[in-house]
MDTraj code that builds the backbone (N, CA, C; nanometers):
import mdtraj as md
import numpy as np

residues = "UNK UNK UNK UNK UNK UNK UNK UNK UNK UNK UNK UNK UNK UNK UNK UNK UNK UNK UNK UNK UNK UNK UNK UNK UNK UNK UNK UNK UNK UNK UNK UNK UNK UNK UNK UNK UNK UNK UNK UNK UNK UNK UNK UNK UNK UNK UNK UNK UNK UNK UNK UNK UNK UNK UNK UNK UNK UNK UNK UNK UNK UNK UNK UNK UNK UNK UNK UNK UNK UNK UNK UNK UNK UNK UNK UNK UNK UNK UNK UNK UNK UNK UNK UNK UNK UNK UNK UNK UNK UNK UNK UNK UNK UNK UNK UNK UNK UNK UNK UNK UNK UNK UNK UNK UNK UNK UNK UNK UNK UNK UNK UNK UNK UNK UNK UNK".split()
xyz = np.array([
    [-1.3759, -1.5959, 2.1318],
    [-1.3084, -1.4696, 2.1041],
    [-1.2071, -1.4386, 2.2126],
    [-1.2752, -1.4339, 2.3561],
    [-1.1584, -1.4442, 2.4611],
    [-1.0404, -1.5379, 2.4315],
    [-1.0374, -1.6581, 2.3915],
    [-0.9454, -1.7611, 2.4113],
    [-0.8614, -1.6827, 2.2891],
    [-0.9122, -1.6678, 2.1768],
    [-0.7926, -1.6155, 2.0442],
    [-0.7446, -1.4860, 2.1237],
    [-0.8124, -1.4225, 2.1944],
    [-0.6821, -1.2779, 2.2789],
    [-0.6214, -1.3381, 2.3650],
    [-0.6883, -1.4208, 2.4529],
    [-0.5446, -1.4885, 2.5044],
    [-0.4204, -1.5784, 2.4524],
    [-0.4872, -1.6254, 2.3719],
    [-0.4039, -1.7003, 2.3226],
    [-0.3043, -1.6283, 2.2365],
    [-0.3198, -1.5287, 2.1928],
    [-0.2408, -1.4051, 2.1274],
    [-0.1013, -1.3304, 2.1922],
    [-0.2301, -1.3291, 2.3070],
    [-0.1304, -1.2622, 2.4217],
    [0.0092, -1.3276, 2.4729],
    [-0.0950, -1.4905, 2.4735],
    [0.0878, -1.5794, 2.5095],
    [0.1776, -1.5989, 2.4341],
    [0.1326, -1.5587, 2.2956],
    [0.1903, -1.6494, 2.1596],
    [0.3598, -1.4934, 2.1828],
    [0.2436, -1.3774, 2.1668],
    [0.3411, -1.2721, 2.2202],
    [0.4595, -1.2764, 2.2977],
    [0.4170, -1.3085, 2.4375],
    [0.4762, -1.3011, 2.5739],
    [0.6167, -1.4167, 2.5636],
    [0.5160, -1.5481, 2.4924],
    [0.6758, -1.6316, 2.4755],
    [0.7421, -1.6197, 2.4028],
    [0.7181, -1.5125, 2.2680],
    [0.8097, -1.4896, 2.1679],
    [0.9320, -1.3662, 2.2596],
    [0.8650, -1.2825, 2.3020],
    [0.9320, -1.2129, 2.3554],
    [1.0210, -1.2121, 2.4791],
    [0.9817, -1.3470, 2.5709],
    [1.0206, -1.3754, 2.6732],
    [1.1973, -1.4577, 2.5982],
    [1.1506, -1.5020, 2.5180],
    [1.2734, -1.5958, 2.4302],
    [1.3707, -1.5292, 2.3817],
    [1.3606, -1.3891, 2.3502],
    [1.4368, -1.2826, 2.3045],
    [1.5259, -1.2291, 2.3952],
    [1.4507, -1.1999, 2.5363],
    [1.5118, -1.1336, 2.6287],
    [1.5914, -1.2347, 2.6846],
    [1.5328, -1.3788, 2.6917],
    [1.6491, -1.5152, 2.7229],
    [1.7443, -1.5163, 2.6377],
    [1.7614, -1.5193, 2.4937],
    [1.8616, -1.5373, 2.4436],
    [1.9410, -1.3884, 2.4427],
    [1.9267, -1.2733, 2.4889],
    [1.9668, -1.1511, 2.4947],
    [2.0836, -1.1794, 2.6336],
    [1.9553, -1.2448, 2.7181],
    [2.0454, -1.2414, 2.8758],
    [2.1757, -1.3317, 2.8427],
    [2.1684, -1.4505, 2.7577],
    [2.2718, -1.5700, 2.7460],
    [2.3660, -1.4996, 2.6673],
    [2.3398, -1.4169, 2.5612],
    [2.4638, -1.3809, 2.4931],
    [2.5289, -1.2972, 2.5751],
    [2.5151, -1.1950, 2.6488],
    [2.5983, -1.1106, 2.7366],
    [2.6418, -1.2050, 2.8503],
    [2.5865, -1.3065, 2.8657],
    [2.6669, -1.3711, 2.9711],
    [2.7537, -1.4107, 2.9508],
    [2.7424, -1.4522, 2.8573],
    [2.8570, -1.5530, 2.7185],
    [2.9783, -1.4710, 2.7384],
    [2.9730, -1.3408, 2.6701],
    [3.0359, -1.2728, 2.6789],
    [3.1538, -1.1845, 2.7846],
    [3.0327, -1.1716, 2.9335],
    [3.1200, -1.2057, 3.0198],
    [3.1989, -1.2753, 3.0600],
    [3.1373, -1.3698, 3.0312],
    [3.2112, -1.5323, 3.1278],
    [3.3513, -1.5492, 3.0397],
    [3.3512, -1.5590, 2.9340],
    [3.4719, -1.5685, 2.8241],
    [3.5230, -1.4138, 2.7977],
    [3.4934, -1.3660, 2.8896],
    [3.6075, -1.2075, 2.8973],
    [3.6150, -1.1820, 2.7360],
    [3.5349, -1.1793, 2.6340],
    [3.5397, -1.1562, 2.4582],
    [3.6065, -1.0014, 2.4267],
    [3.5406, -0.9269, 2.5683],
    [3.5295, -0.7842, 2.5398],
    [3.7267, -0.7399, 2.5017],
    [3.7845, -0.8427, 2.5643],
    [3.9406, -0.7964, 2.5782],
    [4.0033, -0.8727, 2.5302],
    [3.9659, -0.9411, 2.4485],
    [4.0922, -1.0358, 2.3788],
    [4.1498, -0.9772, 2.2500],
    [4.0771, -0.9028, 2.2341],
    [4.1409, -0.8234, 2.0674],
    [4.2264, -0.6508, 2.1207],
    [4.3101, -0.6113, 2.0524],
    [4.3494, -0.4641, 2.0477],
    [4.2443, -0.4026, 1.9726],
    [4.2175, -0.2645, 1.9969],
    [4.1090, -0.1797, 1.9587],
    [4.1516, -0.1745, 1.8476],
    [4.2508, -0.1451, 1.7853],
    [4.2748, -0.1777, 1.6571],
    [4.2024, -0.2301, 1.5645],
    [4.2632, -0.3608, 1.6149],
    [4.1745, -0.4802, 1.4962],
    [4.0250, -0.5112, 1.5629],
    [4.0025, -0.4749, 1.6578],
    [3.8410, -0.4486, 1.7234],
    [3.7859, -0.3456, 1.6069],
    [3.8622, -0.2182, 1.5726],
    [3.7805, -0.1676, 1.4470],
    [3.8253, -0.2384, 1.3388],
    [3.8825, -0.2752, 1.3024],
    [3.9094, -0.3262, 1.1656],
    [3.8070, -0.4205, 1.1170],
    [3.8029, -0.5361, 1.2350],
    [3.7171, -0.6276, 1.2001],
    [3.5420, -0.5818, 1.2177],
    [3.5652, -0.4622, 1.2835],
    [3.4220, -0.4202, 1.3145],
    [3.3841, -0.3361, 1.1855],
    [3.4774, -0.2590, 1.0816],
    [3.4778, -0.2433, 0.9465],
    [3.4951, -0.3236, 0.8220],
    [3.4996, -0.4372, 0.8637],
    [3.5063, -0.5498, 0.7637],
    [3.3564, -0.6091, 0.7578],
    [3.2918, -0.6288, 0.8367],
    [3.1315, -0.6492, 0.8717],
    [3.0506, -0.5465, 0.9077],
    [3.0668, -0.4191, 0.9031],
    [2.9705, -0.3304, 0.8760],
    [2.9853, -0.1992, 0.7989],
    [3.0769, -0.2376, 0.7602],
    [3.1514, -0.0933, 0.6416],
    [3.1590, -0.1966, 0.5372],
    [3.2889, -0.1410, 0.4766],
    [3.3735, -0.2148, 0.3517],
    [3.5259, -0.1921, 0.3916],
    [3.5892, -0.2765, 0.4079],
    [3.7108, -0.3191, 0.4610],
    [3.8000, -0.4091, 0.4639],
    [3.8798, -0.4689, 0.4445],
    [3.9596, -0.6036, 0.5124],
    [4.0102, -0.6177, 0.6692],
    [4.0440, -0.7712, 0.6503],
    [4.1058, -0.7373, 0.8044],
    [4.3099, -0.7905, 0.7815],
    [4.3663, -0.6966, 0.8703],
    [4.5003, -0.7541, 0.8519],
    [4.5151, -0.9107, 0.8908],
    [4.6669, -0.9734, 0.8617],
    [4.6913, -1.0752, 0.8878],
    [4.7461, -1.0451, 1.0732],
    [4.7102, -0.9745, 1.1098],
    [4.7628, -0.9472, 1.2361],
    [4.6625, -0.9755, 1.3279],
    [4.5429, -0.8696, 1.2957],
    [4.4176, -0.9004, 1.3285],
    [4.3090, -1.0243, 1.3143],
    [4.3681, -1.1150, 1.1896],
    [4.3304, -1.1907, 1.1533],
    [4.3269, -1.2822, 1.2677],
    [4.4855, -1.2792, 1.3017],
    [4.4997, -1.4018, 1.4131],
    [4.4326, -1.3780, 1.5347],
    [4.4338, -1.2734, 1.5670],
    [4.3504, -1.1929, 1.7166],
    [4.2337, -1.2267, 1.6777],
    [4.1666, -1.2080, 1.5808],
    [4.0072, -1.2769, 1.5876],
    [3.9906, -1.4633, 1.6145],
    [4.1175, -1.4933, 1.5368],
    [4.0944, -1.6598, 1.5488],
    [4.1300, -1.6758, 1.7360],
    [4.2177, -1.6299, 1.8305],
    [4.2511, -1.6034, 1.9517],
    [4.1161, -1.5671, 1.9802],
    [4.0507, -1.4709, 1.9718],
    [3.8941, -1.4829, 2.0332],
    [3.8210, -1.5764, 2.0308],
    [3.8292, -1.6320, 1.8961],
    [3.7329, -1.7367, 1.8834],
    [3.5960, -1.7164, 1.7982],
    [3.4781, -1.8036, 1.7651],
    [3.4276, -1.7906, 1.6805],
    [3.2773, -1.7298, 1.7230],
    [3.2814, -1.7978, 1.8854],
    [3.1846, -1.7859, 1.9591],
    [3.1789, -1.6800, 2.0297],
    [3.2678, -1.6048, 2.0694],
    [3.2909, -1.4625, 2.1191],
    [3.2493, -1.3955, 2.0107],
    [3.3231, -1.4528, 1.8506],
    [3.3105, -1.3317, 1.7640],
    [3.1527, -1.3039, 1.7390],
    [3.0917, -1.4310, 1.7276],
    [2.9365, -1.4158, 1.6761],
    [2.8755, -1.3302, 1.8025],
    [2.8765, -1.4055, 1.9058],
    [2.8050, -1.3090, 2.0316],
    [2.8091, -1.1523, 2.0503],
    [2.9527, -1.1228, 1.9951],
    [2.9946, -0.9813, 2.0240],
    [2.9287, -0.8952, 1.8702],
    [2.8658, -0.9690, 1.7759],
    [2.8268, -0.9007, 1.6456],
    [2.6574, -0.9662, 1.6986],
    [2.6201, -1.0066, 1.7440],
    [2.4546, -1.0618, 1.7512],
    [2.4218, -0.9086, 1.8685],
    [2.5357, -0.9066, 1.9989],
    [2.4843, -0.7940, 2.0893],
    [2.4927, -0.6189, 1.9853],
    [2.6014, -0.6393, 1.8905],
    [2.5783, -0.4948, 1.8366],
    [2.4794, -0.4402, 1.7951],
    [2.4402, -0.5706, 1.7053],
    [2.3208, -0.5840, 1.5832],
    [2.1808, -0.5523, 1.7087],
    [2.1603, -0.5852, 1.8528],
    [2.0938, -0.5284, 1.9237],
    [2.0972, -0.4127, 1.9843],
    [2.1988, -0.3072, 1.9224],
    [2.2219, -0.2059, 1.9793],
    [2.0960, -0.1157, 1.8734],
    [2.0321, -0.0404, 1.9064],
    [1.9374, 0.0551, 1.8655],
    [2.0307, 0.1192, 1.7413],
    [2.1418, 0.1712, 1.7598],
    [2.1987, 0.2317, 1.6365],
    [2.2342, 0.1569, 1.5096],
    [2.2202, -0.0174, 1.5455],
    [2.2413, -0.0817, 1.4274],
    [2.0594, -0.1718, 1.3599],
    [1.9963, -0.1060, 1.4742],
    [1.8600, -0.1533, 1.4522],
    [1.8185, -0.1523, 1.2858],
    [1.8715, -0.0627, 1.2070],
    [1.8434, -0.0257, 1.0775],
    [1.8821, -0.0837, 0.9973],
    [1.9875, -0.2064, 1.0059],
    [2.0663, -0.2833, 0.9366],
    [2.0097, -0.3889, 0.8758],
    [2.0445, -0.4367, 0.8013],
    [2.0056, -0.5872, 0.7399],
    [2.0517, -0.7204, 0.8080],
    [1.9953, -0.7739, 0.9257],
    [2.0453, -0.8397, 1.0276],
    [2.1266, -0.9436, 0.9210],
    [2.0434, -0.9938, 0.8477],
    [2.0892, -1.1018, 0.7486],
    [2.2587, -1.1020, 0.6309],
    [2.2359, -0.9369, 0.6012],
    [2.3950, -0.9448, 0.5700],
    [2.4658, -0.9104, 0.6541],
    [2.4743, -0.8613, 0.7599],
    [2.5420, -0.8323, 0.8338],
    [2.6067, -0.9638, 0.9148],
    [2.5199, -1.0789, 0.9299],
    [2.5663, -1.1905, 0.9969],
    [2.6353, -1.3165, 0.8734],
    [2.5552, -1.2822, 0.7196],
    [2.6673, -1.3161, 0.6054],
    [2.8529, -1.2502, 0.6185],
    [2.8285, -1.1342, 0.6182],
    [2.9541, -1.0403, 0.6494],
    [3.0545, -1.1288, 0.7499],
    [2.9641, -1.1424, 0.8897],
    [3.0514, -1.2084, 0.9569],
    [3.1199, -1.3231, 0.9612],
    [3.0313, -1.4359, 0.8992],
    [3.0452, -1.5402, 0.8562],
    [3.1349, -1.5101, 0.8225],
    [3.1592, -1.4158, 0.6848],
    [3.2423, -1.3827, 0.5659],
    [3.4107, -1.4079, 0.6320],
    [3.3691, -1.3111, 0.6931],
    [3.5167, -1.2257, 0.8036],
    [3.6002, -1.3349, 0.8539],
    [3.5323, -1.4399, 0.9378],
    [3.5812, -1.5606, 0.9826],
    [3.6264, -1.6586, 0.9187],
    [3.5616, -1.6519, 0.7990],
    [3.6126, -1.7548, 0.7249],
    [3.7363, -1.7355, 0.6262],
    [3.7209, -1.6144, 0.5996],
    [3.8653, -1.5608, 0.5327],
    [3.9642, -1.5618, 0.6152],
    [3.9675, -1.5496, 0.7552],
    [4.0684, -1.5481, 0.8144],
    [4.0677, -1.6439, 0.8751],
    [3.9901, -1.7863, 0.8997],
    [4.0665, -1.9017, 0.9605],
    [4.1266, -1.9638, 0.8039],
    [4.0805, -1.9335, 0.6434],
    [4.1732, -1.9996, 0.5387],
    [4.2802, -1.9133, 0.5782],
    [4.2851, -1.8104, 0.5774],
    [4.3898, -1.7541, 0.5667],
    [4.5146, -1.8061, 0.6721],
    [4.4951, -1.8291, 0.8166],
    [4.5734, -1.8949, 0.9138],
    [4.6094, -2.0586, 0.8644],
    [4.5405, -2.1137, 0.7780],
    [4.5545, -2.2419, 0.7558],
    [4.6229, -2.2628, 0.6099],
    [4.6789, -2.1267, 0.5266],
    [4.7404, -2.1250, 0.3805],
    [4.8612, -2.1431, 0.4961],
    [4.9407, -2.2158, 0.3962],
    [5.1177, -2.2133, 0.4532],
    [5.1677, -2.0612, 0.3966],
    [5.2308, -2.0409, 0.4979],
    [5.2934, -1.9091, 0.4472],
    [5.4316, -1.8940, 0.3582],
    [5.4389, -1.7938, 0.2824],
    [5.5204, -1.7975, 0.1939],
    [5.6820, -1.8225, 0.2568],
    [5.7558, -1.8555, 0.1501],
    [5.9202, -1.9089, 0.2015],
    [5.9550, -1.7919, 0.2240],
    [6.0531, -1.7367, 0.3245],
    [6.1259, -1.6304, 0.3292],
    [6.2761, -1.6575, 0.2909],
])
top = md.Topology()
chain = top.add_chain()
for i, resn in enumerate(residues, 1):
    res = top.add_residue(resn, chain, resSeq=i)
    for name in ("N", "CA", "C"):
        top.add_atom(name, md.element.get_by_symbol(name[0]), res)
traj = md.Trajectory(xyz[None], top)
């Protein structure tokens, strides 16, 4: 009986210890690749209403997200989704959404653009 509470206890401790590791790595991430400033607040909301509202993103913004990158973008939507105010969310569409977001706008950078 002791060994199943301990053993409970660790099963706990490393689930949770793994959380707060991958918590610490994404904000580092984030530091280290300066994510927080590569976009205008602008398209920082736009794209932040395209994955948690209902929205598009411009072709302006579009490119400023591909300039961030894909790995900034996920890190900077995995730390929101840990913010207590988005605790209520559907982690699962919300990280479909993002997917979504990225992928419309790297086709979109990769359609040839129309003749002028």
């Amino acid at each position: 009986m002791a060994s199943l509470i301990a053993y409970s206890f660790l099963l706990v401790l490393f689930v949770t210890s793994g959380v707060v590791i991958a918590t610490i790595k994404n904000e580092e991430f984030i530091i280290e690749n300066n994510c927080e400033f590569k976009m205008d607040l602008s398209c920082v909301s736009e794209v932040f209403d395209s994955i948690f509202k209902t929205g598009s993103v411009t072709n302006k913004c579009c490119g400023e997200l591909l300039v961030l990158g894909k790995k900034c973008h996920h890190a900077l939507v995995k730390r929101t989704l840990e913010n207590h105010i988005f605790k209520s969310l559907d982690q699962k569409t919300i990280m479909h959404k993002s997917i979504t977001t990225w992928s419309k706008c790297h086709e979109l950078s990769r359609s040839p653009s129309p003749s002028a």
